[in-house]
C-alpha positions as CSV (number, residue, x, y, z in Angstrom):
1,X,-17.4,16.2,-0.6
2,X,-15.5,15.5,2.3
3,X,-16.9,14.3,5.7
4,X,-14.8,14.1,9.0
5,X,-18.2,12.4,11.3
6,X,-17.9,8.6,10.0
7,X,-20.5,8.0,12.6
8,X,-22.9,10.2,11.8
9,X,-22.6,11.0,8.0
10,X,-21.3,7.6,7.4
11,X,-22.4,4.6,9.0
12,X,-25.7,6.0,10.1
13,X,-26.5,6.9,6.1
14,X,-25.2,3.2,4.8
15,X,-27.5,0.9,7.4
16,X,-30.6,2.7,5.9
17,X,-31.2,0.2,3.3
18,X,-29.0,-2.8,1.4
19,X,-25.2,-1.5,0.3
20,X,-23.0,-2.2,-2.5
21,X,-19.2,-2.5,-1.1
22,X,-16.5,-2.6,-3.4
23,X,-13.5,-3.4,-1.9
24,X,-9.8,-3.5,-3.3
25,X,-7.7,-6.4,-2.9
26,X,-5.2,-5.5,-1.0
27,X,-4.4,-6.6,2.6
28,X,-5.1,-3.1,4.0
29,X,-8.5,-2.9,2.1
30,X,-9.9,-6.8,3.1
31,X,-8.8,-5.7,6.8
32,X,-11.1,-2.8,6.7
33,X,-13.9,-4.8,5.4
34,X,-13.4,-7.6,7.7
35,X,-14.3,-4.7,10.5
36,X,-17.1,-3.2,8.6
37,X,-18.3,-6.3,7.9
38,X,-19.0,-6.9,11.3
39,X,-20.2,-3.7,12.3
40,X,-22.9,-4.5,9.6
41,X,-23.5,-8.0,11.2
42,X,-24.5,-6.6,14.6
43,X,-26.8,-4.1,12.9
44,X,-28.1,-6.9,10.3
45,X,-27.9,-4.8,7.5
46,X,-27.9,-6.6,4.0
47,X,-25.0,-5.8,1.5
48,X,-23.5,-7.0,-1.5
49,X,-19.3,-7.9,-1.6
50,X,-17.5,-7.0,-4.9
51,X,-13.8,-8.0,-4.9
52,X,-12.0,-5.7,-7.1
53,X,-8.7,-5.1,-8.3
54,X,-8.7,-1.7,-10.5
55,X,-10.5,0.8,-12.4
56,X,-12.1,-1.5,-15.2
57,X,-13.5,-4.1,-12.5
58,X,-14.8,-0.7,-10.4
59,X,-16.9,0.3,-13.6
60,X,-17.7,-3.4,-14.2
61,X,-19.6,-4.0,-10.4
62,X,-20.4,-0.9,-10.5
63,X,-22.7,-1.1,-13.8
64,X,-23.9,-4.3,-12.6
65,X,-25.2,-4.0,-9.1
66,X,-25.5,-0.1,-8.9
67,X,-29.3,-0.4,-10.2
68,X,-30.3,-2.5,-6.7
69,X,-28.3,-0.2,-4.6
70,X,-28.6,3.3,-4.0
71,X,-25.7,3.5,-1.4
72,X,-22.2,2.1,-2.2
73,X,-19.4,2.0,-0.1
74,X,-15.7,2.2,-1.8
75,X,-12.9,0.8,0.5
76,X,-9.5,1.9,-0.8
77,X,-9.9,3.0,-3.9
78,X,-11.4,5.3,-6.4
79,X,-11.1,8.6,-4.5
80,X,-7.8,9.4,-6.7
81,X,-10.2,8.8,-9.6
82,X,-13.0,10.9,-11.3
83,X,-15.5,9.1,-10.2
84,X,-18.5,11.1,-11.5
85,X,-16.8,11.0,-14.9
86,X,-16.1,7.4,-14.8
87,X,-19.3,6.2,-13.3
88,X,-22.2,8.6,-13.9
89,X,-24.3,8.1,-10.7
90,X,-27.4,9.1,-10.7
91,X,-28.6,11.6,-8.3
92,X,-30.0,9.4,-5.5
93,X,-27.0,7.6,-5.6
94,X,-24.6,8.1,-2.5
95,X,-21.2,7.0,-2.8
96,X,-19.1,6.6,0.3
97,X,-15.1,6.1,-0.5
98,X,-12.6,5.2,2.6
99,X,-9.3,5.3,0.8
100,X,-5.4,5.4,2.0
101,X,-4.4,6.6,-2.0
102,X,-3.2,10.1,-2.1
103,X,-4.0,12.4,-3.6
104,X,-7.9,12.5,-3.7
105,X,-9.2,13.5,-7.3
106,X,-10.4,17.2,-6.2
107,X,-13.9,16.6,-8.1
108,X,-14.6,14.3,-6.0
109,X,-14.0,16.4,-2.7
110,X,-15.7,19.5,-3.8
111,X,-18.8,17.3,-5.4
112,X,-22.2,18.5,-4.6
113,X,-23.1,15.9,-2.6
114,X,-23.1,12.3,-4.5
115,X,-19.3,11.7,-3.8
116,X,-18.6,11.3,-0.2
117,X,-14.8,10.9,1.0
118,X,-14.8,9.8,4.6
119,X,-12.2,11.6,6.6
120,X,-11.2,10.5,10.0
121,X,-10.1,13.2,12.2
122,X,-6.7,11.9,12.9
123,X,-6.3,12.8,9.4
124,X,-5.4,16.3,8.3
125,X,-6.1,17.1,4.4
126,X,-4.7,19.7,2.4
127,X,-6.4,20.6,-0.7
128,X,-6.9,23.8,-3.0
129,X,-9.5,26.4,-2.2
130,X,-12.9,25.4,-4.6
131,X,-12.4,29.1,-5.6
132,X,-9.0,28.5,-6.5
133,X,-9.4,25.2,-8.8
134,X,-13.2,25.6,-10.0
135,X,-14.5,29.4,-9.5
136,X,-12.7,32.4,-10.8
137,X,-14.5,34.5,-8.3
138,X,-12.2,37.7,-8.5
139,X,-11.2,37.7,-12.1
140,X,-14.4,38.9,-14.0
141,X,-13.6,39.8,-17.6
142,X,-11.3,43.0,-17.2
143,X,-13.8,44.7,-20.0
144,X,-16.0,45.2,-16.8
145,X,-13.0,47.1,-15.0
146,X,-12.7,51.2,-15.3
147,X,-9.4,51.8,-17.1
148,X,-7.6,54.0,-14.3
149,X,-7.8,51.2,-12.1
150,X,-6.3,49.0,-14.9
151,X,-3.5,51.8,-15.3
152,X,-2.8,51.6,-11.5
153,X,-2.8,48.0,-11.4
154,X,-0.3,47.9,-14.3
155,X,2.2,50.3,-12.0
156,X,2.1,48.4,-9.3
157,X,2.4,44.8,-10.6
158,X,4.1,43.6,-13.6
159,X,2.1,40.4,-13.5
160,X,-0.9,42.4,-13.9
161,X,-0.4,43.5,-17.8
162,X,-2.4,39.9,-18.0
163,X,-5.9,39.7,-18.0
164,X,-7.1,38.8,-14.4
165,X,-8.4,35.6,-15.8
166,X,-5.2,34.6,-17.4
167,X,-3.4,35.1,-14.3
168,X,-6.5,33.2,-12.1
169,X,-5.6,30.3,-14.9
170,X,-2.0,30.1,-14.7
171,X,-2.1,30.3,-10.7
172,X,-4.4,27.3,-11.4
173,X,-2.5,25.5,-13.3
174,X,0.8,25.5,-10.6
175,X,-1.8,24.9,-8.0
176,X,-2.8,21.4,-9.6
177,X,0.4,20.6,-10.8
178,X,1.7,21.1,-7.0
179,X,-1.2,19.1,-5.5
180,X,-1.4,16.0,-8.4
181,X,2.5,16.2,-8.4
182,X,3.2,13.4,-6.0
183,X,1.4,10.4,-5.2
184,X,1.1,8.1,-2.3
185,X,-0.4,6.3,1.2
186,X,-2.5,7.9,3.5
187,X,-3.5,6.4,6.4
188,X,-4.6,2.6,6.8
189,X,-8.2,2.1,5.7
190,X,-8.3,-0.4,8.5
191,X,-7.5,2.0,11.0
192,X,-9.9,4.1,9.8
193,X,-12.7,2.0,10.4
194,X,-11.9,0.6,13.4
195,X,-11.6,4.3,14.9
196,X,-15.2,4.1,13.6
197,X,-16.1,0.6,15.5
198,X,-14.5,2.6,18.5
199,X,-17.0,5.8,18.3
200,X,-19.7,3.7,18.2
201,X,-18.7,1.4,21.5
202,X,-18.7,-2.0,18.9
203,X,-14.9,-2.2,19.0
204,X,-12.8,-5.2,20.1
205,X,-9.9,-7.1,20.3
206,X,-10.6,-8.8,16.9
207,X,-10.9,-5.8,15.1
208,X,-8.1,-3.9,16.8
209,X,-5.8,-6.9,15.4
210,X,-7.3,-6.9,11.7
211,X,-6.1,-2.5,12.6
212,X,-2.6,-3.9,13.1
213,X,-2.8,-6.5,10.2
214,X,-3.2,-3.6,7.9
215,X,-0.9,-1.3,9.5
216,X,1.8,-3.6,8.9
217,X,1.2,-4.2,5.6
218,X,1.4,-0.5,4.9
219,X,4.9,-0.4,7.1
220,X,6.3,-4.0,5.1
221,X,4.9,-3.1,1.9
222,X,6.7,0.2,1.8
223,X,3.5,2.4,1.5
224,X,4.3,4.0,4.3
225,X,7.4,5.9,6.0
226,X,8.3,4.5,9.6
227,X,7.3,8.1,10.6
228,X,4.2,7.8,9.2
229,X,3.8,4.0,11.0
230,X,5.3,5.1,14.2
231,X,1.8,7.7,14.4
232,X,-0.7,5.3,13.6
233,X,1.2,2.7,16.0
234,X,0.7,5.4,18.5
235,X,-2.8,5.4,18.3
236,X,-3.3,1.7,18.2
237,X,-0.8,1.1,21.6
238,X,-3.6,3.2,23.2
239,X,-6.4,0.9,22.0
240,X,-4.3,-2.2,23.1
241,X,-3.5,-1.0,26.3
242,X,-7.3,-0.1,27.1
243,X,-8.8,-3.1,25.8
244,X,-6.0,-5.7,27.5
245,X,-5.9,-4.3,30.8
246,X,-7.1,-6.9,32.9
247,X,-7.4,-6.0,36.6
248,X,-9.3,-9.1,37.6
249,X,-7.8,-12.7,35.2
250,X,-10.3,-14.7,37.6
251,X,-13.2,-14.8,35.2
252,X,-10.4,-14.6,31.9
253,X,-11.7,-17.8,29.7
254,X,-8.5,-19.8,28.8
255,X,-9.6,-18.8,25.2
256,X,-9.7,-15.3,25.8
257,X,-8.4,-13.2,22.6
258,X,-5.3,-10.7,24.2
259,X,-2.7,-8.6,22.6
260,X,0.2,-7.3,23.4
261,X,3.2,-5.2,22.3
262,X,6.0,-7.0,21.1
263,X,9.9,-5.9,19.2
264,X,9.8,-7.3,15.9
265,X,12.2,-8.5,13.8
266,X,12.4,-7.6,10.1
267,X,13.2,-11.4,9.4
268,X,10.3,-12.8,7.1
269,X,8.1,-15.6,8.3
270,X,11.5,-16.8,10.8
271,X,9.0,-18.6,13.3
272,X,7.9,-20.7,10.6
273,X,11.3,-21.1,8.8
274,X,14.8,-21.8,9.7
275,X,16.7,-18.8,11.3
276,X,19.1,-18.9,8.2
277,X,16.4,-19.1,5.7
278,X,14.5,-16.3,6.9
279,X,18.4,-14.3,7.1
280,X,18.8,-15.4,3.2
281,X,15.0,-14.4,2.5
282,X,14.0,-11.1,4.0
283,X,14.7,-8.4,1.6
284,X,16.6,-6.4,4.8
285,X,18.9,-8.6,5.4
286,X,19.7,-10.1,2.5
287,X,20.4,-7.0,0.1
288,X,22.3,-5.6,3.3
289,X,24.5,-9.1,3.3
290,X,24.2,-9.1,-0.2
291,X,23.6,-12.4,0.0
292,X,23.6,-13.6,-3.6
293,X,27.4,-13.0,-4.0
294,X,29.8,-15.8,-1.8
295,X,31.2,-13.0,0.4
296,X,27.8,-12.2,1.2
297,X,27.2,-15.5,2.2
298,X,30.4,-15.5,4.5
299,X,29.1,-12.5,6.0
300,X,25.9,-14.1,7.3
301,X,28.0,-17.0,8.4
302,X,30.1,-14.6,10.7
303,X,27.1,-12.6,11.9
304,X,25.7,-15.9,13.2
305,X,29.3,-16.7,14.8
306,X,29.4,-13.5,16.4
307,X,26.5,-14.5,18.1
308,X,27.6,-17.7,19.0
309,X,25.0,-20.0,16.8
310,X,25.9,-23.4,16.3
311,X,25.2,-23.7,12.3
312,X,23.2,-26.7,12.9
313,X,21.1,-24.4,15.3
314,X,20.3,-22.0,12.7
315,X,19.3,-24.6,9.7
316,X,16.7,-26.1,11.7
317,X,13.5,-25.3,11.9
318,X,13.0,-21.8,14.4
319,X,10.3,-24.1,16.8
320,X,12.4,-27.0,17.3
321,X,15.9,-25.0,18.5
322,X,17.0,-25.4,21.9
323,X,14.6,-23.6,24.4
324,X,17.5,-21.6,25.9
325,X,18.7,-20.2,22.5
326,X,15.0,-19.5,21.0
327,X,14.3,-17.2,24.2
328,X,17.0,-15.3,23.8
329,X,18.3,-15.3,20.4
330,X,16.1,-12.6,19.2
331,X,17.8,-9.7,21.6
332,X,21.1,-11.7,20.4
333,X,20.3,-10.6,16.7
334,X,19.2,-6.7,17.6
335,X,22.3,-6.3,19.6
336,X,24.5,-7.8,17.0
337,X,22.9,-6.2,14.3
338,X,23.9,-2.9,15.3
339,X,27.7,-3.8,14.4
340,X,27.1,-5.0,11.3
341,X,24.6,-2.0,9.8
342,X,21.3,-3.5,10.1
343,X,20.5,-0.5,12.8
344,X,16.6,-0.9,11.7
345,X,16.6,-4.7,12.3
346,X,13.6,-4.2,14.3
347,X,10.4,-2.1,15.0
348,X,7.7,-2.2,17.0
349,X,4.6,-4.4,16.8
350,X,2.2,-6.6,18.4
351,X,1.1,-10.3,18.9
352,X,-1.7,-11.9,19.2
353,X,-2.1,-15.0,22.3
354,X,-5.0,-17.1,22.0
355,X,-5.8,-18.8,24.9
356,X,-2.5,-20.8,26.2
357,X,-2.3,-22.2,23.2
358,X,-1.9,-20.4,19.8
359,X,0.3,-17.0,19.3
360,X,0.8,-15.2,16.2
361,X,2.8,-12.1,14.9
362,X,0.9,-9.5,12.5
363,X,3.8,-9.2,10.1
364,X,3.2,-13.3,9.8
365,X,-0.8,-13.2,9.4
366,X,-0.2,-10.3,6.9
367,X,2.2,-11.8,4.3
368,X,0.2,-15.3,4.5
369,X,-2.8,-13.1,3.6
370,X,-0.7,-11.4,0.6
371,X,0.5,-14.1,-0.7
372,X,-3.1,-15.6,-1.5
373,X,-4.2,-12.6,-2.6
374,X,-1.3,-12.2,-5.3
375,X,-1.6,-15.8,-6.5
376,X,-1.7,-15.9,-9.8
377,X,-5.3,-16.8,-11.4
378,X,-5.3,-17.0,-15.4
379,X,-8.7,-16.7,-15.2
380,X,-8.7,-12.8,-14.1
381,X,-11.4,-13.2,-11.3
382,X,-9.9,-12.1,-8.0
383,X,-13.3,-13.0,-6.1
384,X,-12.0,-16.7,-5.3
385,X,-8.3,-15.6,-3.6
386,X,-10.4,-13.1,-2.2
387,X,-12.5,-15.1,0.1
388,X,-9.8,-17.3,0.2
389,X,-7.8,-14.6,1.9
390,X,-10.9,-13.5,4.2
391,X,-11.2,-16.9,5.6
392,X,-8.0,-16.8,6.2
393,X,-8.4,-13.9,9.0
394,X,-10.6,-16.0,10.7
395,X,-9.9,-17.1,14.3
396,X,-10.5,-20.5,13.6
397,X,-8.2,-20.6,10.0
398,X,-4.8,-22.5,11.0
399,X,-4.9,-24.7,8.0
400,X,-5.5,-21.5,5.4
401,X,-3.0,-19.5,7.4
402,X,-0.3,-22.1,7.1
403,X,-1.3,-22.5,3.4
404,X,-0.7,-19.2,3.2
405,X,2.5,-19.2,4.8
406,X,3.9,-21.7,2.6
407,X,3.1,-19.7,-0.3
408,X,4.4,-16.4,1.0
409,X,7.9,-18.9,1.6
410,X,7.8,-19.8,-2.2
411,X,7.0,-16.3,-3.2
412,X,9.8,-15.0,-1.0
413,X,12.2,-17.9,-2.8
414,X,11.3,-16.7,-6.3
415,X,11.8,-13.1,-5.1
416,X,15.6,-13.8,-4.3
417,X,16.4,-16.0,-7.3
418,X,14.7,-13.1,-9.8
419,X,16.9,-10.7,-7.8
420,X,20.0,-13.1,-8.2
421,X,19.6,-13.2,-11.8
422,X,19.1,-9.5,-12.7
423,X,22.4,-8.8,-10.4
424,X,24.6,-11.6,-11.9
425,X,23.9,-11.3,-15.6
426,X,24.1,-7.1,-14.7
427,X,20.8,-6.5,-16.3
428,X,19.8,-3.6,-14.1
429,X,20.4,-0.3,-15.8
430,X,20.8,3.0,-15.1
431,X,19.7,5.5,-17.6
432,X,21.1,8.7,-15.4
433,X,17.5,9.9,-13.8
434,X,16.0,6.3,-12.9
435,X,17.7,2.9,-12.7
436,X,15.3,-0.1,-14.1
437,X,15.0,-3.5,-15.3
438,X,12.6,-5.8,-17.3
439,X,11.9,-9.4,-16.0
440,X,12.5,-11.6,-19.7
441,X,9.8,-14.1,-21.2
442,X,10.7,-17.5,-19.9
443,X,11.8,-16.6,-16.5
444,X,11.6,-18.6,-13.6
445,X,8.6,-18.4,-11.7
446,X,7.5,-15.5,-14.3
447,X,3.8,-16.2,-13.3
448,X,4.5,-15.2,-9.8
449,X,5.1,-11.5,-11.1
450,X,1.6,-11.1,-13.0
451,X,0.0,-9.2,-10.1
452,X,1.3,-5.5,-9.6
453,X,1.8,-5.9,-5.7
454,X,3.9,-9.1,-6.2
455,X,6.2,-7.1,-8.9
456,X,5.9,-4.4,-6.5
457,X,7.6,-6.3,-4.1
458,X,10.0,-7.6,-6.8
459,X,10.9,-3.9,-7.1
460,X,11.6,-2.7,-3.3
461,X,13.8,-6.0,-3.1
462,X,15.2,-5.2,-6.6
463,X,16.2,-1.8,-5.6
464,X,17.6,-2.5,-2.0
465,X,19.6,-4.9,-3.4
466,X,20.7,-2.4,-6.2
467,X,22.1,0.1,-3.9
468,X,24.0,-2.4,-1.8
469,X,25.7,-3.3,-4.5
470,X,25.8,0.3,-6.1
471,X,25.2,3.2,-3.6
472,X,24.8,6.4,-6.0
473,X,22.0,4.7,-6.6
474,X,20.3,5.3,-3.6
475,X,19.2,8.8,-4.9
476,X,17.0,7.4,-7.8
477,X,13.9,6.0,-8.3
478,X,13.5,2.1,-10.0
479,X,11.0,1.2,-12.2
480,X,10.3,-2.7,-13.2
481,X,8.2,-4.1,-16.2
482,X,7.4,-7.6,-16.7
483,X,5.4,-9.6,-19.4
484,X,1.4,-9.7,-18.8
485,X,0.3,-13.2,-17.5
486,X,-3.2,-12.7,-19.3
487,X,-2.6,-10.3,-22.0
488,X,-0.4,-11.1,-24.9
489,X,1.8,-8.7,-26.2
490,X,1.4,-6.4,-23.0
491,X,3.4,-5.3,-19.9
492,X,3.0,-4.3,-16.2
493,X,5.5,-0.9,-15.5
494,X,5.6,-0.6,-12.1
495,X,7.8,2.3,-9.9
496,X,8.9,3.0,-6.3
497,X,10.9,6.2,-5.5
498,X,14.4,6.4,-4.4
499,X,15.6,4.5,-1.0
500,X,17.1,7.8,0.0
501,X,13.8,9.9,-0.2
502,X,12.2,11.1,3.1
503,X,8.8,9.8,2.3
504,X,7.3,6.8,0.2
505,X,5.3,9.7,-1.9
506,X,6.6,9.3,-5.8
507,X,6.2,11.5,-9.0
508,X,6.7,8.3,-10.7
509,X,2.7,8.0,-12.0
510,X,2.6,11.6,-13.3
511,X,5.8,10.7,-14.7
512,X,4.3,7.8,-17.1
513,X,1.8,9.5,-18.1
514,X,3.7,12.3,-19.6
515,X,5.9,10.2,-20.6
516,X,3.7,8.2,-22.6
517,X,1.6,10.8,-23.7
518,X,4.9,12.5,-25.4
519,X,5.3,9.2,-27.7
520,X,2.1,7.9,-28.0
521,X,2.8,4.7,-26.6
522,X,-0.5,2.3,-25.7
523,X,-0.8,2.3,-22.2
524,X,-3.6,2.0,-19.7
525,X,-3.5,3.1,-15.8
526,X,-6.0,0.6,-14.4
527,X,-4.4,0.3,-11.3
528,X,-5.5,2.1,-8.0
529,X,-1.9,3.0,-7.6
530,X,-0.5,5.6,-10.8
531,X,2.7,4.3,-10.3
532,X,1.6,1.4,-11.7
533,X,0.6,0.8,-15.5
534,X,-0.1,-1.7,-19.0
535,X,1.8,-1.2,-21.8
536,X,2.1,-3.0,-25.2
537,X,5.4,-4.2,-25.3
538,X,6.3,-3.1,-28.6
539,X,6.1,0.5,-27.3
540,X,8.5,0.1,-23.8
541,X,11.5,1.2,-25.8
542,X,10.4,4.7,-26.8
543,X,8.5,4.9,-23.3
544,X,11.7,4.6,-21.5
545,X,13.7,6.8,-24.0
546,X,10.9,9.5,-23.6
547,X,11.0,9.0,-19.4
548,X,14.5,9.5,-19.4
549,X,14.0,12.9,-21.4
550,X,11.3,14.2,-19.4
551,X,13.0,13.5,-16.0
552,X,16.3,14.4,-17.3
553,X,15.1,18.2,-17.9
């Protein structure tokens, strides 16, 4: 069932007695709960957290706590699953999903009234009719029908030598296969709820900037088109503009929370790095320089020259270069950067000024928050990185947020050497409908990979670095595997569609499963995202070989 009030059918229904809240670990997920959460704070309503990171934890919290709570609340995920299949409620059960995956399961938008998907009104859904999917209304058994008016019928319409139900069938089938064909990102969860936090008057700066936090993610992360981000940003420059107009700054407190809009460069983490080792590090700019090969590297040299950097200048760290240059050398880059390709160097943002004393960017906040959620944990629990990771949105969390800054630097570092190698020793391939590559046993910082968002991000740096080296490429999708950290014998696939495609949706997950299906290989889709998936290693080679048959045709 879909609902579009997330006042009144939502929150309303939830603070009637204690919730169960699964939430996914993903930046854009813990940003929505972080608002929740504090919704249900001011109301002191009693709830039970669940971190969880696919479809086996889902039925695992879900078995476990479901029998003390009657209302659950789902914050990006399960909505692209079967969930009354999967989970059996029972029938005082309500089960709220907030969820950016596309596209919803449709038995869980036309259930009877267990399965709720909250739908703000920003968003516009497009789903099959109920008649079309799940009631053949019109095509009663053609024995019923007087057989003049199946004579006429066969006159006027070839299709119509078919019984009416066959053809009802068929137009069913194309109708799923349209709507299941392509997967992808709706908008944020976070935004989502704190559209909800605004209808009900409890909205604030705070929550606004954990809305950002998540909207970035879905921007840096490639979840998202810039189209898609330049809409939501839209409705959040509204937001800031009404809560951070200030007409009277006599009785401002000098630790008053403001934002404000700010350009922001697509340089990772370069406030808390050197200016050439965020260059080197951010997957724009270096894939663009290609700066693995030595020309590359005399590229970025040149770029800085053009600008007139003193090397020494740009090896040091960004907070301790001349005041005159660190003002200015941000408009230096964008102008620059337009001579030497990089014409998407920038986009728009915000910041967020504590006081007189601490600023920070989102795009910063957000990848120190990723990085400690994708830490690798050989013990499979995600509930320790995840309250790691909520701590670290805290106002009062510099030490975590450094931590996690550091570790997003490290990640960034293993990123770029993984890429390096696959380029040097040529061991990307291109099969003719998808280029891919497999990260070996052994391999430098292996571990870093286990999680699906961290080879995720291997991928999209994978790929841009791929094209710049090989441009037909551009036009197809990559795909990625990489040895389980936990599980012996097994493998993480993950995909991401072509660089030149118009939107970040991706056939990829309906892909695998056909794909595997055709060969019987041993996989498991436990991931909230299909394009992600487990397989036993042994079987890759005939997965692959039967992918590039099925997208081939």
């Amino acid at each position: 069932m879909i609902i579009n009030n997330i006042k009144d059918d939502f929150y309303s229904q939830i603070i009637q007695e204690r919730v169960l809240v699964l939430v996914n670990t993903s930046v854009d997920a813990l940003c929505a709960w972080k608002i929740l959460q504090s919704l249900l704070h001011l109301d002191s309503v009693q709830y039970t957290l669940v971190p969880v990171n696919g479809r086996a934890q889902l039925e695992e919290a879900y078995t476990v706590h479901s029998a003390q709570n009657n209302t659950i609340v789902l914050i990006d995920c399960g909505a692209n699953l079967n969930l009354t299949e999967i989970l059996e409620p029972q029938e005082e059960t309500q089960i709220f999903i907030i969820d950016s995956h596309m596209p919803y399961d449709l038995d869980n938008v036309y259930d009877g009234g267990t399965i709720k998907i909250v739908v703000t009104d920003e968003v516009e859904l497009e789903v099959p009719r109920f008649e079309d999917i799940f009631q053949d209304s019109d095509a009663e058994d053609d024995a019923d029908e007087p057989e003049s008016k199946k004579r006429r019928e066969d006159e006027d319409d070839e299709t119509s030598v078919l019984p009416k139900k066959e053809r009802w069938r068929r137009k069913r089938e194309e109708l799923l296969y349209t709507y299941y064909e392509l997967s992808g990102f709706g908008q944020t969860v976070a935004l989502s709820m704190f559209n909800l936090a605004w209808k009900m008057s409890k909205d604030n700066n705070q929550s606004l900037w954990w809305a950002i936090i998540g909207m970035t993610d879905q921007l840096l992360h490639h979840k998202i088109s810039r189209d898609q981000y330049v809409t939501c940003f839209a409705q959040v420059q509204q937001h800031v503009s009404r809560l951070n107009n200030y007409t009277d700054t006599s009785n401002v407190s000098i630790n008053n929370m403001k934002l404000k809009y700010s350009n922001e460069l697509r340089l990772d983490l370069y406030r808390h790095w050197s200016l050439m080792e965020s260059l080197q590090h951010s997957i724009y700019t270096a894939a663009r320089f290609r700066i693995w090969t030595t020309k590359g590297k005399k590229k970025l040299t040149e770029f800085l020259a053009d600008m007139g950097l003193p090397l020494s200048q740009c090896k040091q760290r960004f907070s301790s270069m001349d005041m005159d240059i660190r003002k200015e050398v941000c408009g230096w880059i964008e102008v620059t950067a337009q001579r030497y390709g990089l014409e998407e160097i920038s986009y728009s943002s915000f910041e967020l000024q504590y006081g007189f004393k601490n600023k920070f960017c989102a795009a910063d906040l957000m990848y120190a928050v990723f990085s400690i959620l994708t830490q690798p944990d050989t013990t499979g629990k995600t509930h320790a990185a995840f309250l790691k990771a909520q701590d670290t949105l805290n106002r009062n969390s510099e030490a975590l947020l450094h931590e996690g800054i550091e570790s997003s630097k490290l990640l960034l570092g293993a990123l770029l050497q993984q890429v390096q190698a696959f380029i040097d020793m040529k061991q990307v391939v291109c099969t003719g409908p998808f280029v891919y590559a497999v990260v070996q046993e052994g391999a430098t910082d292996l571990h870093l990979f286990s999680n699906p968002s961290a080879l995720l991000k291997l991928c999209h740096f994978l790929t841009e670095a791929y094209v710049a080296t090989t441009r037909k490429a551009a036009t197809l999708p990559f795909i990625l595997a990489a040895p389980c950290l936990n599980q012996i014998d097994e493998s993480i696939v993950v995909g991401v569609p072509p660089i030149a495609a118009d939107s970040q949706n991706s056939y990829l997950g309906r892909a695998f499963k056909q794909a595997a299906d055709r060969v019987d290989a041993r996989v498991e889709f436990d991931d909230f995202n299909p394009s992600v998936m487990q397989i036993k290693s042994e079987d890759k080679a005939k997965f692959f070989d039967a992918l590039t048959a099925l997208l081939t045709t």
